[in-house]
N, C-alpha and C positions, 0 to 999 in steps of 0.2 A: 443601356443607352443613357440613362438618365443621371449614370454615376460618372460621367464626362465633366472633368475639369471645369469647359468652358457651360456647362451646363447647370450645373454645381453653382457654378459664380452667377452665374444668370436668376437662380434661383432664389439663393442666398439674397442678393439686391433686391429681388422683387418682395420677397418676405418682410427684409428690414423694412422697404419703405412702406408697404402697407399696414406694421404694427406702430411705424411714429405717425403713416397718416391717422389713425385712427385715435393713437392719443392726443396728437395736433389737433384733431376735428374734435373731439371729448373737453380739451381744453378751449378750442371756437367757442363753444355753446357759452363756457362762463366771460369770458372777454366780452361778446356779444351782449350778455344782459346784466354785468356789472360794471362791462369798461367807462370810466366818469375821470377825464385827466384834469377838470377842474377841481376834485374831492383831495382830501389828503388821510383818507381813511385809511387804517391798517390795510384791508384789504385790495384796495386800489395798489398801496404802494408792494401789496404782494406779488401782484397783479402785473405791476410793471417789470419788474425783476424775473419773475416766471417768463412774460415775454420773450427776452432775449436769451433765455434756454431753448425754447419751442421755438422761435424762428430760424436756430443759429440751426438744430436737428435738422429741421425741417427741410433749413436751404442747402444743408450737407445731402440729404436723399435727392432731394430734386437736383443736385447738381449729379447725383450718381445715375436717376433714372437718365439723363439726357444721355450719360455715357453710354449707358447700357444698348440704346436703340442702337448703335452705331456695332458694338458687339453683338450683338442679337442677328443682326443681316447678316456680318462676318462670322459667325458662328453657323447660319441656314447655309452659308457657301459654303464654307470647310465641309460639312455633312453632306454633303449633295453623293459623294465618290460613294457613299453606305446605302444610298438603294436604288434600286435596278428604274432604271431609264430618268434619272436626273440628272440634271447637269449641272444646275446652278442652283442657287438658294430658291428659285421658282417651285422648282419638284421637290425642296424640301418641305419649304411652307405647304404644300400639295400632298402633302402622307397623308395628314387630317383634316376632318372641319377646323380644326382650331388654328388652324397658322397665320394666315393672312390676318383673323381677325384679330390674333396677338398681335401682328406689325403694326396694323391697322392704330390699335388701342397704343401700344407703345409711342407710336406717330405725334396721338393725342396730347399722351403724357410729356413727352416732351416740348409741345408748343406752351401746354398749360405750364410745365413746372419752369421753363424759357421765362416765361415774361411774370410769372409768382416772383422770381429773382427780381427782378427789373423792381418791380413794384415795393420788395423788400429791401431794396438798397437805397429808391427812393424814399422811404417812408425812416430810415438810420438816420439819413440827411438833416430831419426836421429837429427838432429840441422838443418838439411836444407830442411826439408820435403822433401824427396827422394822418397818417394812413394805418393806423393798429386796427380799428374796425374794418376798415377795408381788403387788408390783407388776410386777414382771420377769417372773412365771409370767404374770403377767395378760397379758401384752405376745403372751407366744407363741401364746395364744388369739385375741388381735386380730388378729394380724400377717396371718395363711389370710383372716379374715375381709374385713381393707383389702385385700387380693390380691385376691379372689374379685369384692370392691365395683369395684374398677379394672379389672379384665378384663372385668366383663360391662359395666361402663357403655361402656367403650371399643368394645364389640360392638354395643353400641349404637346409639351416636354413630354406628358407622362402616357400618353398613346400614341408614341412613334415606337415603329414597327419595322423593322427591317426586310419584312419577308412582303413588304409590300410594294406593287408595283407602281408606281407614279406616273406624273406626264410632265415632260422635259416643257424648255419655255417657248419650245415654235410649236407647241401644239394649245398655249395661250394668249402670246403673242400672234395673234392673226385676223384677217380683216374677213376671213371668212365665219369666226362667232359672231356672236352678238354680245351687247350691254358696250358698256362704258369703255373699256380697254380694246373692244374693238374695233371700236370709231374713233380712239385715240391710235392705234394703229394703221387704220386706212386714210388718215387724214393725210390729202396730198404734203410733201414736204415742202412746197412752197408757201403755203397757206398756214405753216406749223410756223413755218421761219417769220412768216409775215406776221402771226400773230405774236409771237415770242416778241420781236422788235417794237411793235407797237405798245408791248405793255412795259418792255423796257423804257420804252421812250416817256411813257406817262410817268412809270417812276422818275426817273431823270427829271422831270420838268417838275412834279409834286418836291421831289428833294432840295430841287434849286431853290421852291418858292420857300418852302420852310428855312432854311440855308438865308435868303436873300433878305426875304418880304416879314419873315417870321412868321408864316402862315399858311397852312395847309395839310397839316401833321395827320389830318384824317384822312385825306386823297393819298397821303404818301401808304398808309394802312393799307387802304383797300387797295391801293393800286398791286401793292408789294404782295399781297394774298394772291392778288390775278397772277403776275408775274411767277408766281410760284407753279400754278396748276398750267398757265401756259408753257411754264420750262417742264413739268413733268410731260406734259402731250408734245411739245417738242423733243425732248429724250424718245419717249418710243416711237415716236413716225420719223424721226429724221437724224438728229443727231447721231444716235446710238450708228445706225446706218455707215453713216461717217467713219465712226471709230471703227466697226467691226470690217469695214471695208467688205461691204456686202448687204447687197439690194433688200434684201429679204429677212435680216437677224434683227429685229426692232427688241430684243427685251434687255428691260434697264438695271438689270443685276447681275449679269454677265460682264457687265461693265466694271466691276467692282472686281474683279477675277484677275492673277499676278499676271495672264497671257496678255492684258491689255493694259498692265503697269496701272493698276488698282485706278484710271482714269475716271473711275465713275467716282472716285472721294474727291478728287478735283473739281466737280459738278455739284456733288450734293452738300459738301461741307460750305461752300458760301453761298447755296441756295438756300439751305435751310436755316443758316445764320441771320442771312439778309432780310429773309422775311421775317423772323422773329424779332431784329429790332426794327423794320419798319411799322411792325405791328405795333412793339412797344414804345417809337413816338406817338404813335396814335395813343395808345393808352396815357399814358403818363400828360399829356393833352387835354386829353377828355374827364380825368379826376378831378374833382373839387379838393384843391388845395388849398392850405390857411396862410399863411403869413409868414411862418416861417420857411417855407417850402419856395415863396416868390420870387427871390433872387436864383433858386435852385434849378426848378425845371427848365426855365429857359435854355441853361447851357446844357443838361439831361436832354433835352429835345433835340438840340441842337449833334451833341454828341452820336446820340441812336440814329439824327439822321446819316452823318458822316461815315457812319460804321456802318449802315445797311447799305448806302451806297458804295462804298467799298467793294462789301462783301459781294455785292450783285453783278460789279467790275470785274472781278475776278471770276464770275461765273463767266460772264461774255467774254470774257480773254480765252477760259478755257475752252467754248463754243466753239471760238472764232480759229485756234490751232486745232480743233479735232477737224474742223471743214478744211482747212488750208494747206495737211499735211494728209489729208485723206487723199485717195487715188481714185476714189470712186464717182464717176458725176452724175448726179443727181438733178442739176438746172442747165439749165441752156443745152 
């Protein structure tokens, strides 16, 4: 099982980026307690030079882990056909304790190494590396995190089991368990859809004020984070619904499957885009910036607004054709 191409490649990723996180995090520690860009010590100027090997690695892995997430699902779907009562990437993640918590963890890595990018192209911008402390601390918080991401996925990988029986996704998708996903599941779909619009609309109006007034880049953050978990609780109580044209099929990886023309990457690629640069105007916002960076951020803030609203446009476009070419009625 574990000598599968796409598994192989899944691995291989996850291995790279945890031996550059770990020299990236080895190298943190001396940036952290030697970096001085007022000095012009040999070492500083070593210093600086080393830099832009370790960030360029660094942002090469983190632009691979983001990929990966995306291969990692489409990889739990293709497997599903290899053991007995799965259907979708639900019953794959569902062989072992470890599945979920590798998507889970991968989830992570990808918000974190998302907006580590943003932060690192900000900080190229400056002429005095103004963010080189900042980005370097940032490193040591991801580093445990791509560790953590690579060890459980490898746990993974390597205790799946073909002779084992699973449980397809109407037997997790349903409002007869309990926890979290099944009160996102029993949630009326009028009150999903209400809730989804409302935090659309908060984004929309946070984006304008940053957009208009230049101001508000941390409402547009958090709003864009709610907007995210209200599109996931809207995907399984309601939308999905829509798509599958059927009262009763609420799980949100099935979506992703060629019988519904891979609809669920229509969904998730501008939601998960959207929030990551709504998030990253809030960041790039919220950093202490020097002087060189003052004419920069602006337009960076201004940009990530543009782009997160975009992106979130295009979620609600595709919302808006899974409801309107659906056959199934759900209101009135």
């Amino acid at each position: 099982m574990i000598l599968q191409t796409p598994i192989l490649a899944l691995l291989f990723a996850s291995a790279l980026a945890g031996l550059v996180a770990l020299w990236a995090g080895w190298f943190s520690f001396r940036v952290l307690r030697h970096w001085d860009v007022a000095s012009g010590s040999r070492q500083q100027l070593t210093l600086e030079r080393s830099t832009q090997l370790v960030s360029t690695l660094f942002g090469f892995v983190m632009l691979i882990e983001i990929a990966t997430l995306f291969l990692f699902v489409f990889n739990a779907d293709r497997m599903a056909a290899l053991f007995v009562g799965a259907m979708c990437a639900v019953g794959t993640l569902n062989v072992n304790p470890y599945g979920f918590p590798a998507l889970y963890l991968k989830i992570a890595v990808f918000f974190a190494a998302a907006l580590w990018l943003i932060l690192d192209r900000l900080d190229r911008a400056g002429y005095d590396y103004p963010l080189t402390r900042l980005k370097y601390a940032a490193i040591l918080g991801i580093a445990p995190l791509v560790l953590a991401s690579a060890a459980t996925e490898l746990a993974y990988f390597a205790n799946l089991k073909t002779d084992v029986i699973t449980s397809c996704c109407s037997k997790l998708y349903t409002p007869a368990n309990e926890g979290l996903v099944a009160d996102m599941t029993g949630l009326a779909p009028a009150n999903a859809l209400w809730l989804l619009a409302n935090a659309g609309g908060a984004v929309l109006l946070s984006g304008i004020s940053v957009l208009w007034l230049g101001r508000g880049e941390r409402l547009l953050a958090f709003f864009g984070a709610g907007l995210f978990f209200a599109a996931l609780t809207a995907i399984v109580s309601v939308i999905s619904l829509y798509v599958y044209d059927h009262p009763n099929h609420h799980c949100p990886f099935c979506l992703l499957k060629r019988e519904y023309g891979y609809f669920g990457y229509a969904l998730y690629l501008p939601l998960f885009a959207g929030t990551v640069w709504a998030l990253g105007a809030g960041l790039v916002r919220s950093i202490p910036c020097g002087d060189s960076l003052a004419a920069v951020v602006p337009e960076a803030v201004r940009r990530l607004t543009v782009l997160s609203l975009t992106a979130f446009l295009l979620f609600g476009v595709a919302v808006f054709w899974a409801v309107a070419r659906s056959h199934l009625i759900l209101l009135g």
